[in-house]
C-alpha positions in Angstrom: 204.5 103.0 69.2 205.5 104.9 71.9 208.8 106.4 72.9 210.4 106.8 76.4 210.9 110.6 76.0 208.5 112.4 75.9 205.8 109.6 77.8 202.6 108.9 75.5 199.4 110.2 76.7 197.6 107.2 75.7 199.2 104.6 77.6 200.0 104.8 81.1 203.4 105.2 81.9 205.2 103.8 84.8 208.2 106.3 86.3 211.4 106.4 87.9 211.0 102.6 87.4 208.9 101.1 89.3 207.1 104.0 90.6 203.5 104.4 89.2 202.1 107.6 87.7 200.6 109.6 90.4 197.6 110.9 88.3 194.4 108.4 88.5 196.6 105.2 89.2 194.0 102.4 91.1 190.9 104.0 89.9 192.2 103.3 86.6 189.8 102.7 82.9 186.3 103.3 84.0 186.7 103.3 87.6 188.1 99.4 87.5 191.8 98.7 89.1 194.0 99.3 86.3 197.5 98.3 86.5 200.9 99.4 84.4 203.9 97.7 83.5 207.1 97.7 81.6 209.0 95.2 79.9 212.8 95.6 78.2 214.1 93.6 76.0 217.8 93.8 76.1 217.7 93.6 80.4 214.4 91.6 80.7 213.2 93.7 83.8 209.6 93.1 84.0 208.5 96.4 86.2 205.3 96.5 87.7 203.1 99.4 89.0 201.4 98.5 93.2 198.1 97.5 91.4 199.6 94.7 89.2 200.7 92.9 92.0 197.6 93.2 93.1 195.3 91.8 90.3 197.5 89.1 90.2 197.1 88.2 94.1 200.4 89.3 94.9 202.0 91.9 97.4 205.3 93.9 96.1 208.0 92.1 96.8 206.9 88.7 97.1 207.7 87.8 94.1 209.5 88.4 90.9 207.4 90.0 87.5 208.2 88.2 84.3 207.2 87.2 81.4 206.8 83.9 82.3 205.1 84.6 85.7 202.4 86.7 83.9 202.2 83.9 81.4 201.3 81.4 84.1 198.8 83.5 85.8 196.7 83.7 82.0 193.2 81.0 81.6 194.7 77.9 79.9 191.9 78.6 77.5 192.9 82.5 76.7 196.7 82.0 76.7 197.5 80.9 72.6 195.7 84.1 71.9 197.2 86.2 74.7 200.7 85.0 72.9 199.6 85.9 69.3 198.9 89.2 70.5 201.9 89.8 71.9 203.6 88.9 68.4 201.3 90.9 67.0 202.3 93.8 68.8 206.3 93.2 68.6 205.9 92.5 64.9 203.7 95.1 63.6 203.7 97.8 66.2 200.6 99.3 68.9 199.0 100.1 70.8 196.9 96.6 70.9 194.2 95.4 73.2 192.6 92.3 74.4 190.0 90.6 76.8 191.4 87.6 78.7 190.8 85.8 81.8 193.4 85.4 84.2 193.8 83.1 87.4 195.2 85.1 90.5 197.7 84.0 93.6 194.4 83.3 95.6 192.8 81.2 92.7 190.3 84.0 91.8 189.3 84.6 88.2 189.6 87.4 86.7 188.2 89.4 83.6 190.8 91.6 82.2 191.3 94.3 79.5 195.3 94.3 78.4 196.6 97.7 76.4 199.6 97.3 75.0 202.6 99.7 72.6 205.8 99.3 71.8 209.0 101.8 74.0 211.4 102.9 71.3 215.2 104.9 72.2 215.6 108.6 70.5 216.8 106.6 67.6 213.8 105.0 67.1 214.9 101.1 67.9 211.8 99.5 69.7 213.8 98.3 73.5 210.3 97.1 75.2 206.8 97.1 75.7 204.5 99.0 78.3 200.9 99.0 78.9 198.3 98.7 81.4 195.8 95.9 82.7 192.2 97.0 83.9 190.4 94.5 86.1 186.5 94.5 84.9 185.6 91.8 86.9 183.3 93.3 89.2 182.4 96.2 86.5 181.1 92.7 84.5 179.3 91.3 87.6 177.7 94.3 88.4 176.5 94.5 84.8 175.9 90.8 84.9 173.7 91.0 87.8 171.9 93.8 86.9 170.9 92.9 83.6 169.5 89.3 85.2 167.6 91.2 87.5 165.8 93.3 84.7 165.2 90.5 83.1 163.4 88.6 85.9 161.5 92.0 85.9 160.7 91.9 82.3 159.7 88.3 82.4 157.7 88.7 85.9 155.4 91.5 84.1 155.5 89.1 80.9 153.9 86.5 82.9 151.2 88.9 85.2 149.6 89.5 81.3 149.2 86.6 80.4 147.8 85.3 83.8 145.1 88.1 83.8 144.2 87.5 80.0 143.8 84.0 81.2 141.9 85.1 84.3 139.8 87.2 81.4 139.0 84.2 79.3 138.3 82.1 82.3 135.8 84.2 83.2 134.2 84.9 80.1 134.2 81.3 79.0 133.5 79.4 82.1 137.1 77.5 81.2 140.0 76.5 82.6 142.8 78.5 83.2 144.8 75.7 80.9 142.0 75.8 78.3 142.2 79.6 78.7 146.0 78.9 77.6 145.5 77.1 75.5 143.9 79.6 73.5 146.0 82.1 73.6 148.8 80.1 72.1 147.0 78.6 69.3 146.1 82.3 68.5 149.6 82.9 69.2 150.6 80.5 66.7 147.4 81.5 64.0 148.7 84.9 63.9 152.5 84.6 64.1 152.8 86.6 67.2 154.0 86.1 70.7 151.8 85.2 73.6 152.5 87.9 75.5 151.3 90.0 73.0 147.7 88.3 72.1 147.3 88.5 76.2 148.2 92.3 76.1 145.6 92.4 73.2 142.9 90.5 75.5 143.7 92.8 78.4 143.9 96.1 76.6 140.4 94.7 74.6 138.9 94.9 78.4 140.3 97.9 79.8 137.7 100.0 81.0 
């Protein structure tokens, strides 16, 4: 839970209302565009830092934040648990965090990380909510596409063993390279152990 005066250091704080915290603001959580907001209760202002507007396809002043606008912008498919969190976090306190998917002004989907804490007065009365919301989309593609290019790699060099162990056998044997298969996989299966590895076996067996 977090109190207007002093400003936690764990969430990020939006000041003289609107205005977004000069230190680090776009570059945001791991380098990805990280937005801030505020919500109070007794008011309903809904304030927003530049880069919310922007992960939600907006520019300032074009429209209105609320509740319900932020609500609209959530994946069909994320928003029952985007809603229990929130009661999670006004019933039993923060800071809270979740993974969703929302659906931005321009119709591009986006994957999103929301923080979230309660703001309480002097006294102690919770008055609103603040947090931030980091845009991992292209964080998550980059790490999408990376990973499917090592593993086109892995699989390419996979493949080149067992091709030469087949060349091996084909050689030795005077068989066909699906003969020469062939063999390899029923060892494969004698033996309990993957292809690739009886090929690297057959390969490593005629190393010079």
């Amino acid at each position: 839970m977090t109190s207007v005066s002093p400003s936690s250091p764990d969430i990020p704080v939006i000041t003289s209302g609107i205005e977004a915290q000069q230190a680090g603001e776009g570059s945001g959580l791991l380098g990805c565009p990280t937005g801030t907001y505020e919500y109070y209760f007794d008011s309903g202002a809904f304030l927003w830092s530049d880069e919310m507007y922007d992960i939600h396809g907006y520019e300032r002043g074009e429209v209105v934040p609320s509740l319900e606008l932020g609500l609209t912008h959530v994946d069909p498919a994320d928003r029952t648990n985007s809603q229990r969190l929130m009661g999670r976090l006004t019933a039993d306190g923060g800071p809270i965090a979740g993974y969703h998917t929302i659906i931005d002004a321009r119709k591009r989907r986006r994957q999103v990380l929301s923080v979230g804490d309660l703001i309480t007065d002097d006294d102690g009365k919770t008055i609103g909510i603040r947090g931030m919301l980091a845009d991992l989309t292209k964080s998550i593609h980059d790490d999408t596409h990376r990973l499917a290019n090592r593993a086109v790699a892995e699989s390419a060099a996979r493949r080149a063993v067992i091709e030469q162990a087949k060349g091996i056998l084909m050689g030795a044997h005077r068989i066909s390279a699906d003969d020469a298969f062939a063999a390899i996989n029923a060892r494969s299966q004698d033996t309990n152990r993957k292809v690739h590895d009886i090929a690297q076996d057959i390969v490593d067996a005629t190393a010079p």
